[in-house]
C-alpha positions as CSV (number, residue, x, y, z in Angstrom):
1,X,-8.7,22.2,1.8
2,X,-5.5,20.0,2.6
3,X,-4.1,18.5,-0.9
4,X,-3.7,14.6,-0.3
5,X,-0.4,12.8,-0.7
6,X,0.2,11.3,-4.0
7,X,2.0,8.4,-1.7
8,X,3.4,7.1,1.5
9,X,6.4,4.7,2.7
10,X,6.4,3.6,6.0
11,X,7.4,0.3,7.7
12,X,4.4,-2.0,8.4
13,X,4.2,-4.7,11.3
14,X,6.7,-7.1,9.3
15,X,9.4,-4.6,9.6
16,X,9.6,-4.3,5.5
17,X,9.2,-1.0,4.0
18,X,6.3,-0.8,1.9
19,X,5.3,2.1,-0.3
20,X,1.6,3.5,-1.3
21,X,0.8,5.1,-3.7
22,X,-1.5,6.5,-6.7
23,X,-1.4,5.1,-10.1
24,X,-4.5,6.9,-12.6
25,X,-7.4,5.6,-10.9
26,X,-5.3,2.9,-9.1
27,X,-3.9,2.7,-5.1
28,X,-0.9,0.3,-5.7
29,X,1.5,-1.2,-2.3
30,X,5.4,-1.8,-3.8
31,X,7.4,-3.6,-1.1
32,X,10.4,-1.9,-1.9
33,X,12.6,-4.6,0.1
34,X,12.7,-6.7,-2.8
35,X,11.9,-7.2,-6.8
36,X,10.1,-8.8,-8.8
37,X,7.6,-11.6,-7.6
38,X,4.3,-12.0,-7.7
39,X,3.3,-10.0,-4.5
40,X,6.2,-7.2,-5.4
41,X,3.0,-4.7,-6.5
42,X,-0.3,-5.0,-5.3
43,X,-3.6,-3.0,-6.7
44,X,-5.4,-2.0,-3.1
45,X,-8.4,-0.8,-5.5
46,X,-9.1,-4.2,-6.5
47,X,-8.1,-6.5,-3.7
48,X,-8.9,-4.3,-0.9
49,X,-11.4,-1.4,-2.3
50,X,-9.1,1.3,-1.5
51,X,-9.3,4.8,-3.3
52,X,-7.0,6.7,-1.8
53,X,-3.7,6.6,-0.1
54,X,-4.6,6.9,3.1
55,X,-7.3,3.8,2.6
56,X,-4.5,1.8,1.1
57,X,-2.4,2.5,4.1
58,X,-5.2,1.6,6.4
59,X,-5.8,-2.2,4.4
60,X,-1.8,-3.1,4.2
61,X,-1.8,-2.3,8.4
62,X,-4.8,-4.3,8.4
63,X,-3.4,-7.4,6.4
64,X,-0.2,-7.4,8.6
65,X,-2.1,-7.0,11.9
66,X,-4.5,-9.8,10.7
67,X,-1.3,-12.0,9.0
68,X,1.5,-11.6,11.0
């Protein structure tokens, strides 16, 4: 069985990299382009029900597609 990533970075439809990843029970996005701020780390578990990486990956895609 394939082991899954413990995270990803890739550049989503804004152009920013953003990087995935698994924190204990947690699949966080940090926009590594900048610091700090309220939307610098988001937990996908809670705001998009993601529980793994490659979920997480899928809703940040989603939200850019859907927000521009």
């Amino acid at each position: 069985m394939a082991e899954k990533p413990a995270s990803k970075t890739f550049k989503a439809s804004d152009g920013k990299t953003h990087k995935v990843y698994k924190s204990g029970d947690k699949v966080m996005v940090d926009h590594t382009a900048k610091k700090g701020g309220k939307w610098d780390k988001i937990n996908l578990t809670k705001e998009a029900g993601a529980k793994t990486v490659s979920q997480g990956v899928k809703a940040v895609k989603k939200w850019h597609k859907k927000n521009g």
